[in-house]
N, C-alpha and C positions, 0 to 999 in steps of 0.2 A: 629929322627934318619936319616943319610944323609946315600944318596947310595954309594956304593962303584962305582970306575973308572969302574970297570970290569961292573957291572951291566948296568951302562948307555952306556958304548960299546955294550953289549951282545943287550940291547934293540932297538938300535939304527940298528944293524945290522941287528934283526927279523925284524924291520919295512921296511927296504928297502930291505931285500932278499925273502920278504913271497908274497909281491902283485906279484915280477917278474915268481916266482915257480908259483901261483896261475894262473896266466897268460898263460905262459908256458901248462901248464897240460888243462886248457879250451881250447886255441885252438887247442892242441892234439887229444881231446877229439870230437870236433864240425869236425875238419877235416874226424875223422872218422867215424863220423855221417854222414858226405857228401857224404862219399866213399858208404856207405851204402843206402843211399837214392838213389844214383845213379845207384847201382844195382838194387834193387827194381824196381825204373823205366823202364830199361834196361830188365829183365829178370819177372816181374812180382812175383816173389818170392826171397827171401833171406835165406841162411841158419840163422838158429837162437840160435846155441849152435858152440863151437868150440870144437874142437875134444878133450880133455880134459873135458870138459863139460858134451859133450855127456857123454863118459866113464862113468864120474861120475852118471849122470843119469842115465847109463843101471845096474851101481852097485848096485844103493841103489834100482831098483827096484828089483832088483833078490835080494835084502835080506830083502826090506820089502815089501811081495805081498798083503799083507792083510791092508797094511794102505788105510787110507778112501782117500786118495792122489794119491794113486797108479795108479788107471784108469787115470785120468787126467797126471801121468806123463808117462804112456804108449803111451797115444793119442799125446803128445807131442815130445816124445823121435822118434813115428811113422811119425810125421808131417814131423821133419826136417830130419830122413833119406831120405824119400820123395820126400822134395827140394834138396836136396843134389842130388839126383839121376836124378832129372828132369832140375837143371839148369848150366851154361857152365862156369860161372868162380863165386864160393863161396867168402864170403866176407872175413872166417879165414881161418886160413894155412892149408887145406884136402887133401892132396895127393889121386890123383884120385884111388890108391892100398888101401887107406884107407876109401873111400867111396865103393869101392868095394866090401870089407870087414865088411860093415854093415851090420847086418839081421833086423829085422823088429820084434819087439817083440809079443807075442798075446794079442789082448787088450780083 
């Protein structure tokens, strides 16, 4: 059974527009690795949730305190308030009102 036109278009077109996307999104990805390492070096700490993140993290602890994870995502959610508070320019988007606005959970 022979392909249809359409098929060997469609094929033809995933092979040359999937390496460029692939491409595309690695060096995205590697450049913001650099941005990241860079602070690191630079300030000695990085924040390591983005405020979206965080959020989520501070949710699911105030709804599950009794999971066996819980400590360890306290001690974490505690870390990066921490660096957020102690370093001068964060890797994601924190408005200093927003770092402000973090409390410190009880571990």
């Amino acid at each position: 059974m022979a392909l249809s036109t359409l098929t060997w278009v469609s094929m033809l077109v995933s092979l040359l527009l999937l390496p460029g996307v692939a491409a595309a999104v690695l060096v995205r990805s590697l450049r913001t690795e650099e941005r990241k390492l860079a602070l690191l070096r630079e300030q000695d700490d990085v924040d390591s949730y983005s405020p979206r993140a965080l959020s989520d993290l501070r949710e699911w602890i105030r709804a599950n305190p009794d999971d066996p994870y819980a400590p360890i995502a306290r001690r974490r959610y505690n870390e990066c308030v921490r660096s957020l508070r102690a370093i001068d320019e964060p890797h994601y988007d924190w408005s200093d009102e927003q770092i402000a606005r973090l409390e410190l959970v009880d571990e």
